[in-house]
PDBQT receptor file of N, H, CA, C and O in Angstrom, charges set to zero:
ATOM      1  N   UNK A   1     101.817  86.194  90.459  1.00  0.00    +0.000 N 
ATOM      2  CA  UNK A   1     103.153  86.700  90.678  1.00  0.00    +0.000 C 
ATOM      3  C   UNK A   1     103.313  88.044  89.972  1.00  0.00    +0.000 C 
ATOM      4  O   UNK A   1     102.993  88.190  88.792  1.00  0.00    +0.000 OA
ATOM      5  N   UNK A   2     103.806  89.003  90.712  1.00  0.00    +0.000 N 
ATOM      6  H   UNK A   2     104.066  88.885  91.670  1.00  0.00    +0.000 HD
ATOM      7  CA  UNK A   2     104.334  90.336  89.946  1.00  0.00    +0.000 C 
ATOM      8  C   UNK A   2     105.256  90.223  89.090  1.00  0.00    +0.000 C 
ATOM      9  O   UNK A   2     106.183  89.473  89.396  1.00  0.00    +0.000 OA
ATOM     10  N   UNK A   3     105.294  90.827  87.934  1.00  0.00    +0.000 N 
ATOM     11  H   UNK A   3     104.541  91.436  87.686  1.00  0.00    +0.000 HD
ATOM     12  CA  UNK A   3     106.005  90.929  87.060  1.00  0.00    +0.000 C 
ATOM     13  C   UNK A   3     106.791  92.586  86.780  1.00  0.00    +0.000 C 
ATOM     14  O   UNK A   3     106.310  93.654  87.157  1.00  0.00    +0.000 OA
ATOM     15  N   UNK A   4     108.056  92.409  86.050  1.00  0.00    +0.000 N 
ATOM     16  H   UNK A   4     108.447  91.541  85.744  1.00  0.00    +0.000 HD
ATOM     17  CA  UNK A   4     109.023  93.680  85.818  1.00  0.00    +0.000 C 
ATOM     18  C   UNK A   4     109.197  93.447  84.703  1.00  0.00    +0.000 C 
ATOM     19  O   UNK A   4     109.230  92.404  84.050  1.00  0.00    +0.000 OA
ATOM     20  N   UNK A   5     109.361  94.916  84.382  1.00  0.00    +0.000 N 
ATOM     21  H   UNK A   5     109.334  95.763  84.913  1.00  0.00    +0.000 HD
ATOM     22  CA  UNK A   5     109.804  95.373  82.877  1.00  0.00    +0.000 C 
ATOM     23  C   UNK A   5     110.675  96.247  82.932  1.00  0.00    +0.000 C 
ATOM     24  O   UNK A   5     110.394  97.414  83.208  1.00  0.00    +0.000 OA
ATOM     25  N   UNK A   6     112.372  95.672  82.579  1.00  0.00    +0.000 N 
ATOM     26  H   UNK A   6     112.600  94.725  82.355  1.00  0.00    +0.000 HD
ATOM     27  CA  UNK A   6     113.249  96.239  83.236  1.00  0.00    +0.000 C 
ATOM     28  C   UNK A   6     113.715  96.944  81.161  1.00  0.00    +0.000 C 
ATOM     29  O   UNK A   6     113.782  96.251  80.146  1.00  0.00    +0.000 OA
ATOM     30  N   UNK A   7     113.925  98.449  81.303  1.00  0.00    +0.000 N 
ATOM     31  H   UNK A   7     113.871  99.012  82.128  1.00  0.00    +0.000 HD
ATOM     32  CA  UNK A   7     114.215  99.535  79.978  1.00  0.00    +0.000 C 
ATOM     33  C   UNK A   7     115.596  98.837  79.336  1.00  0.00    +0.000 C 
ATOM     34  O   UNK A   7     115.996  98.696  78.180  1.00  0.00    +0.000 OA
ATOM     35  N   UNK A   8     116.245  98.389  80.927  1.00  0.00    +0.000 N 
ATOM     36  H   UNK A   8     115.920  98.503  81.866  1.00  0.00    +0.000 HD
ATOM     37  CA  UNK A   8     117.756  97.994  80.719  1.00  0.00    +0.000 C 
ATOM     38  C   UNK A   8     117.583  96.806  79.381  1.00  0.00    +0.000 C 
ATOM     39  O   UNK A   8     118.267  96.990  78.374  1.00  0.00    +0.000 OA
ATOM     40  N   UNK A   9     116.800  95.811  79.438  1.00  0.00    +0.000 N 
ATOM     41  H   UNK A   9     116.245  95.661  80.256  1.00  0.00    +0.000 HD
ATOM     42  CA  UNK A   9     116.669  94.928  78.825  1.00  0.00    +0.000 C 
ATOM     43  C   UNK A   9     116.523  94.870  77.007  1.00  0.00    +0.000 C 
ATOM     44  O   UNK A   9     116.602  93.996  76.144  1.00  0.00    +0.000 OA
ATOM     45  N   UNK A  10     116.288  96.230  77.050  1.00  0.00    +0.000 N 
ATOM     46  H   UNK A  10     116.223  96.940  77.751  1.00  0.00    +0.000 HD
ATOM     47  CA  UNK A  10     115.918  96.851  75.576  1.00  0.00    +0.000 C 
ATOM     48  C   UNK A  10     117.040  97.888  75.133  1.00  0.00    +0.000 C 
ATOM     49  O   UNK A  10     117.454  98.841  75.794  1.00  0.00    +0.000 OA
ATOM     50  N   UNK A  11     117.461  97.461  73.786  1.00  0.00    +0.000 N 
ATOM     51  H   UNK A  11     117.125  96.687  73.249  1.00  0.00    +0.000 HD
ATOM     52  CA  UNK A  11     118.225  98.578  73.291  1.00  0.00    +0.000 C 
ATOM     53  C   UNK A  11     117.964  99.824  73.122  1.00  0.00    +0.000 C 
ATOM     54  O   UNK A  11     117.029 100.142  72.387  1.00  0.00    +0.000 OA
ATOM     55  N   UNK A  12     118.808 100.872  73.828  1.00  0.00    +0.000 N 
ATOM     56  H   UNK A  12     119.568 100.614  74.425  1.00  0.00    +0.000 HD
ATOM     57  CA  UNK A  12     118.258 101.731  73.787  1.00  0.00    +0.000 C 
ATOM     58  C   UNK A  12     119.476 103.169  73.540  1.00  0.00    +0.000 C 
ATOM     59  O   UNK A  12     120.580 103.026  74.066  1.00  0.00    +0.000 OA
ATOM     60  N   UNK A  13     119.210 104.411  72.788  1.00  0.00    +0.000 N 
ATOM     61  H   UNK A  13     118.314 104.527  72.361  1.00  0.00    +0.000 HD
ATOM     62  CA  UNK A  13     120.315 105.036  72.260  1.00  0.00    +0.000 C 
ATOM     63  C   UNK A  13     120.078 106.091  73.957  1.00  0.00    +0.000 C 
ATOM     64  O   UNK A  13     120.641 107.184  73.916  1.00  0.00    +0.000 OA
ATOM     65  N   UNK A  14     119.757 105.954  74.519  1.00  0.00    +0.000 N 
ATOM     66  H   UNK A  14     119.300 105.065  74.553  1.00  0.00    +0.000 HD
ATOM     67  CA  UNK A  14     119.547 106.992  75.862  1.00  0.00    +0.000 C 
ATOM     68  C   UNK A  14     119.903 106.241  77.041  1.00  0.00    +0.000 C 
ATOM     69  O   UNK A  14     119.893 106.851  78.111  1.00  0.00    +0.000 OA
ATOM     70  N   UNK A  15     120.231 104.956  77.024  1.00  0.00    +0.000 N 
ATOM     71  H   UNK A  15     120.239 104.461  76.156  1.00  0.00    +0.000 HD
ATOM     72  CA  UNK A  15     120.727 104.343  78.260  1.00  0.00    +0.000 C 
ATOM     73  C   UNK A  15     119.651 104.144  79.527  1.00  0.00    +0.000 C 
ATOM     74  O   UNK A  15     119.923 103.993  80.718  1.00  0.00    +0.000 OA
ATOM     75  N   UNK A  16     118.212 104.198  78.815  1.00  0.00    +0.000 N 
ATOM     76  H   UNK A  16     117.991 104.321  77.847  1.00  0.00    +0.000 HD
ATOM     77  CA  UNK A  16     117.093 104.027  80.053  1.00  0.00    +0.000 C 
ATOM     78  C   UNK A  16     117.329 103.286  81.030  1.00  0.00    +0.000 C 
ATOM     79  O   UNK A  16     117.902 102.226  80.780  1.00  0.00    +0.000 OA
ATOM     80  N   UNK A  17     117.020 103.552  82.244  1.00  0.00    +0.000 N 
ATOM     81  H   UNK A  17     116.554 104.413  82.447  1.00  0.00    +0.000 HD
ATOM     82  CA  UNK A  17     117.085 102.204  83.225  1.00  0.00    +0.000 C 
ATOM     83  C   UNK A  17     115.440 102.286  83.891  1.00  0.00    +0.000 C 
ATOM     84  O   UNK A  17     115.151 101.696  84.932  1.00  0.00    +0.000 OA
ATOM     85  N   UNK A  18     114.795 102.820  83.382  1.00  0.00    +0.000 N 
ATOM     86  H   UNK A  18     115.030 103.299  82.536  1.00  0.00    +0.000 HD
ATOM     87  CA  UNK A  18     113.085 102.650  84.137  1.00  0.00    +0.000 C 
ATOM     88  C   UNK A  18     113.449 101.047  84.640  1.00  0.00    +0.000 C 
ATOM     89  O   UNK A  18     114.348 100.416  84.084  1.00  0.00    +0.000 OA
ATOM     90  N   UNK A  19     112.587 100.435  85.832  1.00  0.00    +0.000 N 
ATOM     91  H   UNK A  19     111.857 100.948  86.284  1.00  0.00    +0.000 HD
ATOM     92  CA  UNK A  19     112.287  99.517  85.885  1.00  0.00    +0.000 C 
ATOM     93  C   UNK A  19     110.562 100.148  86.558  1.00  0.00    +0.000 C 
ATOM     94  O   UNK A  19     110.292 101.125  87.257  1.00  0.00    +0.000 OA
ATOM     95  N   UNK A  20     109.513  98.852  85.831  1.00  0.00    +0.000 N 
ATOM     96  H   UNK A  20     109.732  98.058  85.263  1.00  0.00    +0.000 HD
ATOM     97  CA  UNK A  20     108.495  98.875  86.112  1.00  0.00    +0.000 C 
ATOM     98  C   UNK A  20     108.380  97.934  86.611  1.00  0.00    +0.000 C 
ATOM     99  O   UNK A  20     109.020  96.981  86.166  1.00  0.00    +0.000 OA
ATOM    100  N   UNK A  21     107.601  97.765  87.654  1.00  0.00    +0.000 N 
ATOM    101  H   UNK A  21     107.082  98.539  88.016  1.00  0.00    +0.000 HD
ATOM    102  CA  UNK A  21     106.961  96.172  88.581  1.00  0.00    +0.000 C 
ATOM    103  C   UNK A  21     105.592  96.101  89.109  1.00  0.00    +0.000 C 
ATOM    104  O   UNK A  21     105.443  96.870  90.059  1.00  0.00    +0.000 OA
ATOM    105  N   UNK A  22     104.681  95.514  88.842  1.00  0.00    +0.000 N 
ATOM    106  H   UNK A  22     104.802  94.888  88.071  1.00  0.00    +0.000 HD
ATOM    107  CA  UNK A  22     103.168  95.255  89.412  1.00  0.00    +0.000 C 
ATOM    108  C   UNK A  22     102.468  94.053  88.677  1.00  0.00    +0.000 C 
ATOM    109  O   UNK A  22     103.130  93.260  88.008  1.00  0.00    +0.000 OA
ATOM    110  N   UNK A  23     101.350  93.966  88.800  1.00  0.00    +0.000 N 
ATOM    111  H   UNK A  23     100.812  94.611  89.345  1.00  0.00    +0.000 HD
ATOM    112  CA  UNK A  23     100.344  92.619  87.947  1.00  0.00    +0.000 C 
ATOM    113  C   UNK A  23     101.059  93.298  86.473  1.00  0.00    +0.000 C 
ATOM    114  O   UNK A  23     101.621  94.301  86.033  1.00  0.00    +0.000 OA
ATOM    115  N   UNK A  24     100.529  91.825  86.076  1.00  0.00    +0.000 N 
ATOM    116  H   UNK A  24     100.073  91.010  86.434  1.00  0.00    +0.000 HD
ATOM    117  CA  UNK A  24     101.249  91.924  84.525  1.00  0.00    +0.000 C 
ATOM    118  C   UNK A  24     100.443  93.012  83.808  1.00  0.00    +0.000 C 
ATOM    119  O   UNK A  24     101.202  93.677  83.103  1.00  0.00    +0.000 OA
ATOM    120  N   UNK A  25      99.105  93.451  83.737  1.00  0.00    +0.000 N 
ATOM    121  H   UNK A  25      98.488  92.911  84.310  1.00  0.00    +0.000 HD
ATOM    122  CA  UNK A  25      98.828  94.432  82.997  1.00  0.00    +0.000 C 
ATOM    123  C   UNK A  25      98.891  95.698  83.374  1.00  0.00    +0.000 C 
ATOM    124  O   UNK A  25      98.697  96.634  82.599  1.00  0.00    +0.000 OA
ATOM    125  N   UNK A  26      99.163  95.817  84.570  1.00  0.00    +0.000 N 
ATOM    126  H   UNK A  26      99.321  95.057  85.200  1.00  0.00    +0.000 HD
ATOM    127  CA  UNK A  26      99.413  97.709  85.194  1.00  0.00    +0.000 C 
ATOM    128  C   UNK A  26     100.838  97.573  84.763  1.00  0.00    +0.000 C 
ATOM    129  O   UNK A  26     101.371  98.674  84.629  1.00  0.00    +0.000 OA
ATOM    130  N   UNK A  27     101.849  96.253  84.428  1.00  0.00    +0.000 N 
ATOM    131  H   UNK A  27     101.416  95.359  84.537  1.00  0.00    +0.000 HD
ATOM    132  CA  UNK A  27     103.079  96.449  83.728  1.00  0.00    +0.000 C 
ATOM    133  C   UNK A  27     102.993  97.047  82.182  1.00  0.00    +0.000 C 
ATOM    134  O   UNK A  27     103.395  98.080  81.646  1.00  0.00    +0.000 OA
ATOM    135  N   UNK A  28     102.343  96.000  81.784  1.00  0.00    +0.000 N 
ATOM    136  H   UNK A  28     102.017  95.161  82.219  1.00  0.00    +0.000 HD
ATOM    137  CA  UNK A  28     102.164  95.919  80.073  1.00  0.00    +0.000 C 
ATOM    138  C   UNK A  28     101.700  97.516  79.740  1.00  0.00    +0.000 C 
ATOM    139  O   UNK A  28     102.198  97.901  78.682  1.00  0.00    +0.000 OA
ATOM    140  N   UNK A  29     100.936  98.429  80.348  1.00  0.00    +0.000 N 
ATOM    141  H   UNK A  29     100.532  98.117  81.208  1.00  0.00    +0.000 HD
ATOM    142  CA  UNK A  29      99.966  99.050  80.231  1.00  0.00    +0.000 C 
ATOM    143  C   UNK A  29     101.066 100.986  80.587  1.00  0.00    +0.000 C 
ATOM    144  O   UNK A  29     101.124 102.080  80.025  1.00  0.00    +0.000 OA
ATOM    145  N   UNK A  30     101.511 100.517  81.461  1.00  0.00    +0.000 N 
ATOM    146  H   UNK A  30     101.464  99.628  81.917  1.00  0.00    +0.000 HD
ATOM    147  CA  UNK A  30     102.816 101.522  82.026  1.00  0.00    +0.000 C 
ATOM    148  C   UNK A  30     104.434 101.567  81.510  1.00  0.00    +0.000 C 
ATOM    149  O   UNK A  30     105.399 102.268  81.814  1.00  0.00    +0.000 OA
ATOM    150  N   UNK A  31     104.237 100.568  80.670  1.00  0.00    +0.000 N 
ATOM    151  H   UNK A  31     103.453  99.999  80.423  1.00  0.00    +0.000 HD
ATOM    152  CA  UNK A  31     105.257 100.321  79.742  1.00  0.00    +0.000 C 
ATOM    153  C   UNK A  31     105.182 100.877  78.627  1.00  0.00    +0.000 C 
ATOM    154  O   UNK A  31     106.063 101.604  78.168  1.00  0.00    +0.000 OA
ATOM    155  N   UNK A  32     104.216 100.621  78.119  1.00  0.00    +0.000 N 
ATOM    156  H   UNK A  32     103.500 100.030  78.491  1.00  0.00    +0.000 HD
ATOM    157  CA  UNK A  32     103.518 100.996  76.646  1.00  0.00    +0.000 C 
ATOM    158  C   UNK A  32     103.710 102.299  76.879  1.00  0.00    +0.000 C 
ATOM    159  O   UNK A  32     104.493 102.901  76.145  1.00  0.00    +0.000 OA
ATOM    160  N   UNK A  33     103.118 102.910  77.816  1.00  0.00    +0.000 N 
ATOM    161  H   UNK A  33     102.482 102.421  78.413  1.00  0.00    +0.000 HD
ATOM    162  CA  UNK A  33     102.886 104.442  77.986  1.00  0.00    +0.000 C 
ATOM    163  C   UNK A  33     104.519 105.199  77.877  1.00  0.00    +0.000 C 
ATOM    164  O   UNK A  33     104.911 106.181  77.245  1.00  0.00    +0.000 OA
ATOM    165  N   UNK A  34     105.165 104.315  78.728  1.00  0.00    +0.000 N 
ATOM    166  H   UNK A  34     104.847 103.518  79.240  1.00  0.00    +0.000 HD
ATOM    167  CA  UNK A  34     106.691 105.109  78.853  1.00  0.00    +0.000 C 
ATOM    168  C   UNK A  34     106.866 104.680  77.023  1.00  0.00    +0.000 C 
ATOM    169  O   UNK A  34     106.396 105.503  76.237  1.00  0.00    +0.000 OA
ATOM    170  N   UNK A  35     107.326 103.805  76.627  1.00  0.00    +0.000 N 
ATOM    171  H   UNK A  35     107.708 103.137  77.265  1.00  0.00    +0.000 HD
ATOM    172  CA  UNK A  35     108.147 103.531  75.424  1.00  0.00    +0.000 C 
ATOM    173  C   UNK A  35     107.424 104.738  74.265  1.00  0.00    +0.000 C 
ATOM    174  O   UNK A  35     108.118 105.106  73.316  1.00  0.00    +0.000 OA
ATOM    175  N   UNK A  36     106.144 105.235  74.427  1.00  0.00    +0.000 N 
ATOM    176  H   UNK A  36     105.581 104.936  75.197  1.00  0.00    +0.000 HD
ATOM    177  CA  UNK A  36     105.653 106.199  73.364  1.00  0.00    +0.000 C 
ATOM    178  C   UNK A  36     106.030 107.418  74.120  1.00  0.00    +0.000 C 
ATOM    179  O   UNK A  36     106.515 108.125  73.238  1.00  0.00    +0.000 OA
ATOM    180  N   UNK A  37     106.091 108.052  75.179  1.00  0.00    +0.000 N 
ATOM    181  H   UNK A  37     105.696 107.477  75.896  1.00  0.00    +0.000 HD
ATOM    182  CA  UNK A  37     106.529 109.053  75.760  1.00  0.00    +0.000 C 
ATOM    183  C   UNK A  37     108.004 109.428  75.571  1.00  0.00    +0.000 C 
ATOM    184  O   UNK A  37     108.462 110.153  74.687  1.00  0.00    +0.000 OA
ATOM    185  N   UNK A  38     108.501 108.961  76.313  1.00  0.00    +0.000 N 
ATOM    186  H   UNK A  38     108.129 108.373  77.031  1.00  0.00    +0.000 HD
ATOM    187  CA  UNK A  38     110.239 108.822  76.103  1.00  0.00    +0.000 C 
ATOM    188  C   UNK A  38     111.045 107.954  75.166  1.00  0.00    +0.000 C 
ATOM    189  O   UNK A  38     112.224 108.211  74.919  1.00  0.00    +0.000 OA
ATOM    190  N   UNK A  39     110.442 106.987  74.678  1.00  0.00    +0.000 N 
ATOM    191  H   UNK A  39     109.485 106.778  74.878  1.00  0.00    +0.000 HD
ATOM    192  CA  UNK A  39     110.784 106.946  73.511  1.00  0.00    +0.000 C 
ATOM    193  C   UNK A  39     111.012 107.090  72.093  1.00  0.00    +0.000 C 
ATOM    194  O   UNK A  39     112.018 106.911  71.406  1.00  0.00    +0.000 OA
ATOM    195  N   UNK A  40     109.180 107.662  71.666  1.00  0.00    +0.000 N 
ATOM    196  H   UNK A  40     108.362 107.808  72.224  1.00  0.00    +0.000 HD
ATOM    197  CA  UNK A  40     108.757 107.636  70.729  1.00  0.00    +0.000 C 
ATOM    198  C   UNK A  40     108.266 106.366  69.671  1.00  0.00    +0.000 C 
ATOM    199  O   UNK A  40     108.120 106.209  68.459  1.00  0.00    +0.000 OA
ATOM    200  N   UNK A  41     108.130 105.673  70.768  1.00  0.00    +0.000 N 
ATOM    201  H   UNK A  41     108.248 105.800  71.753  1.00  0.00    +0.000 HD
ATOM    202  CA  UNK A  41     107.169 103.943  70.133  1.00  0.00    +0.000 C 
ATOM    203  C   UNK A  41     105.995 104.837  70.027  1.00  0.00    +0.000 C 
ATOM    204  O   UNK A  41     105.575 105.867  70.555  1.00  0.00    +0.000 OA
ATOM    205  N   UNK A  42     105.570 103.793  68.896  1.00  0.00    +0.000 N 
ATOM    206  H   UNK A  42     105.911 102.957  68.467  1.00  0.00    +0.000 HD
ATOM    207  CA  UNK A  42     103.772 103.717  68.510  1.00  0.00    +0.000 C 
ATOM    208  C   UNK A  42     103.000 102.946  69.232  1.00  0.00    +0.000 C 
ATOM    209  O   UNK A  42     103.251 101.753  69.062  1.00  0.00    +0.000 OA
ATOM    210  N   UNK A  43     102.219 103.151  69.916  1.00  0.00    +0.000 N 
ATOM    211  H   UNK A  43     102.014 104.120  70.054  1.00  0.00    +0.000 HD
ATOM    212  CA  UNK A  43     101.507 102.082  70.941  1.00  0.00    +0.000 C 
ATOM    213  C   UNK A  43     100.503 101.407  69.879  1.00  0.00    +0.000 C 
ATOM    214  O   UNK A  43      99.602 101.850  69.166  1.00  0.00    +0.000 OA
ATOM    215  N   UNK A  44     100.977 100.331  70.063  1.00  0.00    +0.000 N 
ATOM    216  H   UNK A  44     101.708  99.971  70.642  1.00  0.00    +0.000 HD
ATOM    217  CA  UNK A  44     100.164  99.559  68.964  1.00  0.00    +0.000 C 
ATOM    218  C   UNK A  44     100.361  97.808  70.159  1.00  0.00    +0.000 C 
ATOM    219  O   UNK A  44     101.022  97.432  71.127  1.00  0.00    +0.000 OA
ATOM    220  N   UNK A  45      99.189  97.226  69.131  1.00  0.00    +0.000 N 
ATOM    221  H   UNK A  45      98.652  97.531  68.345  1.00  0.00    +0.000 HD
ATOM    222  CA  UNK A  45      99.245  95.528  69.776  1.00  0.00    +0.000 C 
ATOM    223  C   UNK A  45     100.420  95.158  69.941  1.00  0.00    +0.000 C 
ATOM    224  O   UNK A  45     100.783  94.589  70.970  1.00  0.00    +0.000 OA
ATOM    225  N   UNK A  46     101.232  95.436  68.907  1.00  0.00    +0.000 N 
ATOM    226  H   UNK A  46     100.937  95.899  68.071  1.00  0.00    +0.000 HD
ATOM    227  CA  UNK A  46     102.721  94.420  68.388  1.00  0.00    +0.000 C 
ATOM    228  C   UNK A  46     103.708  95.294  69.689  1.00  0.00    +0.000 C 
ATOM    229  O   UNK A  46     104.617  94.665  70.230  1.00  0.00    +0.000 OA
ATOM    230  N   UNK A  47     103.498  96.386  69.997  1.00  0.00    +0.000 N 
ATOM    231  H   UNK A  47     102.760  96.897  69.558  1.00  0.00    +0.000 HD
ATOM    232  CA  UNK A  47     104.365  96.917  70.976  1.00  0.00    +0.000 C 
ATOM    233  C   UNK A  47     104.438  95.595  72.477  1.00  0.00    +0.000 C 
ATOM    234  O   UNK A  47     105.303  94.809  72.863  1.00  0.00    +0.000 OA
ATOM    235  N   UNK A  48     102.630  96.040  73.070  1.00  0.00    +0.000 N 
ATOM    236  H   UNK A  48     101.926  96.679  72.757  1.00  0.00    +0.000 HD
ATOM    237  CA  UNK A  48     102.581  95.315  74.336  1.00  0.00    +0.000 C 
ATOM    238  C   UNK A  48     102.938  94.440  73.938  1.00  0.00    +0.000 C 
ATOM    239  O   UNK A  48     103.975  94.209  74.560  1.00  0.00    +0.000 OA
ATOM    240  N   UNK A  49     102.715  93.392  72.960  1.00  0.00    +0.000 N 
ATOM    241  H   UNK A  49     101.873  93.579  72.455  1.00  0.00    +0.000 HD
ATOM    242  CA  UNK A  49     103.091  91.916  72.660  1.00  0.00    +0.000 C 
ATOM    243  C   UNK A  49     104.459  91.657  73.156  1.00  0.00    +0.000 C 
ATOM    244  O   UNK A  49     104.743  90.816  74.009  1.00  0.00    +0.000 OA
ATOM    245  N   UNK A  50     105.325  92.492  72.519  1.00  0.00    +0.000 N 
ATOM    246  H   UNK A  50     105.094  93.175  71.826  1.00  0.00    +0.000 HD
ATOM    247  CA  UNK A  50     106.376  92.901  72.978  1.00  0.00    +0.000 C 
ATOM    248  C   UNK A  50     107.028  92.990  74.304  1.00  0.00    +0.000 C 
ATOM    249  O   UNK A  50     108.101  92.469  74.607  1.00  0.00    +0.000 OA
ATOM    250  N   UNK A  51     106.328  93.646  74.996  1.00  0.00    +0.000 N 
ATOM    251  H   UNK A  51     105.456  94.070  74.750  1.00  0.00    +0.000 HD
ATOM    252  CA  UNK A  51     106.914  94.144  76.445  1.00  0.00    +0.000 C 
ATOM    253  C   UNK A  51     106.414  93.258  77.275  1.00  0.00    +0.000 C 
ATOM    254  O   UNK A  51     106.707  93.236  78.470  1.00  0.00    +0.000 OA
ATOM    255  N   UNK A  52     105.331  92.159  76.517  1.00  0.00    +0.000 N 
ATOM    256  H   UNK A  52     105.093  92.176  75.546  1.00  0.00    +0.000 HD
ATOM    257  CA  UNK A  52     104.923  91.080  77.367  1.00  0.00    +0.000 C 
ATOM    258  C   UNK A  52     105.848  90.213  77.283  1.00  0.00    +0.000 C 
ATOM    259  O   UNK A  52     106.585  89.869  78.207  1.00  0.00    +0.000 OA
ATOM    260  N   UNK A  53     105.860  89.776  76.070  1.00  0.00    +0.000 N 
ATOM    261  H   UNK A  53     105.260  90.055  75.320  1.00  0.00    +0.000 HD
ATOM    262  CA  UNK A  53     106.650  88.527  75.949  1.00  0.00    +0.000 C 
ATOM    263  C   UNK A  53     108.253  88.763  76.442  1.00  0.00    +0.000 C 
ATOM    264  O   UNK A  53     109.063  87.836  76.472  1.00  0.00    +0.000 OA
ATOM    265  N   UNK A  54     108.577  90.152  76.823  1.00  0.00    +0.000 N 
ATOM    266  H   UNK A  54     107.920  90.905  76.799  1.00  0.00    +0.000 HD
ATOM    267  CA  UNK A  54     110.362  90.662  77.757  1.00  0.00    +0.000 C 
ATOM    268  C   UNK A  54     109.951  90.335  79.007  1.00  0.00    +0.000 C 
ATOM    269  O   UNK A  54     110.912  90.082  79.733  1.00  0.00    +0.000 OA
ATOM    270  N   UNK A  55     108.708  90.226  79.637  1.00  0.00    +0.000 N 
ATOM    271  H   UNK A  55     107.927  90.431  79.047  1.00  0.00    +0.000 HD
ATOM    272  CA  UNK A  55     108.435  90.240  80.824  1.00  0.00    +0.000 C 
ATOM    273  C   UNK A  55     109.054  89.027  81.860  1.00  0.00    +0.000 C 
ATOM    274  O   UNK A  55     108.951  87.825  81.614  1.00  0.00    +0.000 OA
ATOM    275  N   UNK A  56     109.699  89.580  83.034  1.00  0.00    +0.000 N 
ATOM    276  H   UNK A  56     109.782  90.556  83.234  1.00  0.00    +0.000 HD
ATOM    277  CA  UNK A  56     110.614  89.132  84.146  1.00  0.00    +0.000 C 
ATOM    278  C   UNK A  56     109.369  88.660  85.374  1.00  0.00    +0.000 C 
ATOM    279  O   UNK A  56     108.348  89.338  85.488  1.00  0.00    +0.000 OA
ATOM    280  N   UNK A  57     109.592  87.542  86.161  1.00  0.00    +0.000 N 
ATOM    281  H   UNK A  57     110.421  86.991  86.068  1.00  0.00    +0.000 HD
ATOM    282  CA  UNK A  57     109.105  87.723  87.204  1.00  0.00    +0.000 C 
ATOM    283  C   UNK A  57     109.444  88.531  88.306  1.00  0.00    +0.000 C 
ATOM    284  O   UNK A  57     110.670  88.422  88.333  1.00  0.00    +0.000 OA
ATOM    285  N   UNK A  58     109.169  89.161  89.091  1.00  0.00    +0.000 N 
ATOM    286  H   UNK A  58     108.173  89.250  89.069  1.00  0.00    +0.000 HD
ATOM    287  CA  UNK A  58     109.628  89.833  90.140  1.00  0.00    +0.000 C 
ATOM    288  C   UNK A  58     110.086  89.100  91.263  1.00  0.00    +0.000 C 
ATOM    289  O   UNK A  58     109.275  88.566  92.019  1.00  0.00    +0.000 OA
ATOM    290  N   UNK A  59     111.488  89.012  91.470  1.00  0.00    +0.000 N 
ATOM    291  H   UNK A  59     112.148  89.445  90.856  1.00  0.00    +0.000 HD
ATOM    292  CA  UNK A  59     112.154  88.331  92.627  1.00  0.00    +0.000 C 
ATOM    293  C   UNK A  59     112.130  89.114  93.857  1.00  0.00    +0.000 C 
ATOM    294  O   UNK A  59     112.773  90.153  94.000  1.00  0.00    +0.000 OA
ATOM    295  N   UNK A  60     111.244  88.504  94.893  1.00  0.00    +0.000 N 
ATOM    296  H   UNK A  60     110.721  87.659  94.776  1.00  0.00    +0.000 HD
ATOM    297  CA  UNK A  60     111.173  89.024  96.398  1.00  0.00    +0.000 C 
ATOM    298  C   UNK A  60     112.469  89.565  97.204  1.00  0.00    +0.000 C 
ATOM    299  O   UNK A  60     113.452  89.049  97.737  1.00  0.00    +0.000 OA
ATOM    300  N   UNK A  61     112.034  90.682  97.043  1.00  0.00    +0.000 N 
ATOM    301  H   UNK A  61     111.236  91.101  96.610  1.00  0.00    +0.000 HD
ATOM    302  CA  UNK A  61     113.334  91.284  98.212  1.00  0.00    +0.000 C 
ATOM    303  C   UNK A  61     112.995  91.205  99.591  1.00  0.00    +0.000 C 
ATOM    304  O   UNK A  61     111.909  91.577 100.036  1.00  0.00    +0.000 OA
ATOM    305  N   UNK A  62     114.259  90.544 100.521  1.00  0.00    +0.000 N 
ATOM    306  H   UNK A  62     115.141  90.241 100.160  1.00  0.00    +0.000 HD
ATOM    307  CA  UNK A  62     114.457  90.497 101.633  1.00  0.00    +0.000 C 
ATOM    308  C   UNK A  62     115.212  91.111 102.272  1.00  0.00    +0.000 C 
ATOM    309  O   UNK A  62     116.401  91.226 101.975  1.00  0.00    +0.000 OA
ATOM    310  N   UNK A  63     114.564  91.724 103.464  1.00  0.00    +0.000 N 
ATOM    311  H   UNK A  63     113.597  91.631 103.704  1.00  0.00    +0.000 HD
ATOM    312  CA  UNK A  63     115.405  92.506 104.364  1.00  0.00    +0.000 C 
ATOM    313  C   UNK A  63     116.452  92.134 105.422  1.00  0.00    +0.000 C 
ATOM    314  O   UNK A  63     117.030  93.017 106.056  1.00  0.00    +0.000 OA
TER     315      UNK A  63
């Protein structure tokens, strides 16, 4: 199942709304990257641990 990593979900002083969605590690992995970019996180273990354990399943959109 695809998983999301929605910015909304995290406190944040900039009001992010990124949402990321794919296999759990092109999530974990594209997450990490944004939160040290635009955020200024340290990419460290304890981060992904992090953005794993926030992790949403992705609910199927229908047309």
């Amino acid at each position: 199942m695809r998983k999301v990593a929605d910015c909304r979900d995290y406190p944040s002083e900039m009001n992010c709304s990124l949402t990321i969605s794919g296999e759990e590690e092109e999530v974990v992995r594209a997450a990490a990257e944004h939160a040290v970019s635009v955020h200024s996180h340290e990419d460290s273990a304890e981060l992904r641990d992090q953005i794993r354990s926030g992790l949403k399943d992705e609910v199927p959109q229908h047309a």
